[in-house]
C-alpha positions as CSV (number, residue, x, y, z in Angstrom):
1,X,0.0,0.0,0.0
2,X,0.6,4.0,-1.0
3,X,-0.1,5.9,2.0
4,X,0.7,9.0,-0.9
5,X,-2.0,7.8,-3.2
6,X,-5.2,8.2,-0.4
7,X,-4.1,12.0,0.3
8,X,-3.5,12.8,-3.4
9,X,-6.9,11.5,-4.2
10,X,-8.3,13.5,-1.2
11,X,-7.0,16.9,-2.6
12,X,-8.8,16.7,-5.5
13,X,-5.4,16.3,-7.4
14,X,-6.4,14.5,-10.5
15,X,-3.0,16.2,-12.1
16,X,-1.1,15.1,-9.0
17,X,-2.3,11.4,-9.4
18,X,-1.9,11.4,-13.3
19,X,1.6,12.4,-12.4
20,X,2.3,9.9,-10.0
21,X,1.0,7.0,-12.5
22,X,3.2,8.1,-15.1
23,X,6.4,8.6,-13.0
24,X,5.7,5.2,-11.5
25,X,5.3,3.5,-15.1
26,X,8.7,4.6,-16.0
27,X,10.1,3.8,-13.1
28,X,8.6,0.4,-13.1
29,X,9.0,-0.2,-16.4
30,X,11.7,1.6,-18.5
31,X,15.4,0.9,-18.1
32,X,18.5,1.4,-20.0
33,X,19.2,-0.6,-23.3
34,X,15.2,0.0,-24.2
35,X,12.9,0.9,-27.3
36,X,10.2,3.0,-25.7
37,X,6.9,3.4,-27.4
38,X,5.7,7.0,-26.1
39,X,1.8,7.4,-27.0
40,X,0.1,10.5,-26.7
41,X,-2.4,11.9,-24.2
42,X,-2.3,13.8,-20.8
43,X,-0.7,12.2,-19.1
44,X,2.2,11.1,-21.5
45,X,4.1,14.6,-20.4
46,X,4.6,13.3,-17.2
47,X,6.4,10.0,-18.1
48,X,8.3,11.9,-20.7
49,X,9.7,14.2,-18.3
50,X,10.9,11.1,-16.0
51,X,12.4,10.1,-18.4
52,X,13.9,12.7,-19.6
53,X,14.9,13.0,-16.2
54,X,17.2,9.8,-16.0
55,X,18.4,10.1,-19.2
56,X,19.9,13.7,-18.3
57,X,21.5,12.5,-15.1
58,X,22.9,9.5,-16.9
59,X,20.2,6.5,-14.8
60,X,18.9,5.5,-18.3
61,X,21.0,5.2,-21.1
62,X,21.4,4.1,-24.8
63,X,17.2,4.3,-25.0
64,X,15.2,5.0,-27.9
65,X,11.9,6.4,-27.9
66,X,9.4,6.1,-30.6
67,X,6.5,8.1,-31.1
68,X,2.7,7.3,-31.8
69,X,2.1,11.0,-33.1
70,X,3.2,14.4,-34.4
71,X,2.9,15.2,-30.7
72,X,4.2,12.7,-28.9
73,X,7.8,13.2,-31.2
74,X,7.5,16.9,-30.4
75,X,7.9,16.2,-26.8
76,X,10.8,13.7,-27.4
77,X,12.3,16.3,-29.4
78,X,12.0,18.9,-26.6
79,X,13.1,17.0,-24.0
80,X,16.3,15.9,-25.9
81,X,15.6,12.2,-25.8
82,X,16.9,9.8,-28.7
83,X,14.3,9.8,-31.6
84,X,13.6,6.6,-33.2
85,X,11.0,5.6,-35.6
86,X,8.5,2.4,-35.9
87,X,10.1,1.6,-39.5
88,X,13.8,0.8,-38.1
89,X,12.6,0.1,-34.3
90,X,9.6,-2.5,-34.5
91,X,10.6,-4.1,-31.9
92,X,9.6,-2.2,-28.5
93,X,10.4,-3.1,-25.4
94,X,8.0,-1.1,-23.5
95,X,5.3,1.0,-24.8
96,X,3.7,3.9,-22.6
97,X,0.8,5.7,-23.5
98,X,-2.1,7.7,-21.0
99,X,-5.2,6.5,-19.8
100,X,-7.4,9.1,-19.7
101,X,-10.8,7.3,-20.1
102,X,-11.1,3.5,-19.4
């Protein structure tokens, strides 16, 4: 159990808890040596900045993140991460993409 999740919920923070999914997706999921699928969404911003994150302070290398839209390569761009593309990276390892609605 999360005691965070409760008083994030609580405080009306659906941003807050969108962050919190996100960040704990990466850091769950992603790890150096990976393809990353980054979808599109909300809530994508806030696993691309985790990742972005590591990458900068050298926790994730030799990654490369392929988008599912205009937008979602935008953000990879901006944040400086290796762009990749579905043609030459097929295979993913992980793939990441928001929930909004379910």
């Amino acid at each position: 159990k999360n005691p965070i999740l409760p008083t994030m919920a609580n405080n009306d923070g659906k941003e807050i808890c969108k962050q919190y999914a996100a960040y704990l997706a990466v850091e769950e999921n992603v790890v150096s040596n990976m393809t990353i699928g980054v979808g599109s969404g909300s809530t994508i911003v806030y696993a691309v900045n985790k990742i972005a994150e590591l990458y900068s302070s050298k926790k994730l290398e030799n990654i490369t993140c392929v988008p599912t839209s205009f937008q979602s390569e935008q953000l990879i761009l901006d944040k400086k991460l290796p762009l990749g593309d579905l043609k030459q990276n097929w295979q993913i390892d992980v793939a990441i993409d928001g929930a909004d609605e379910v």
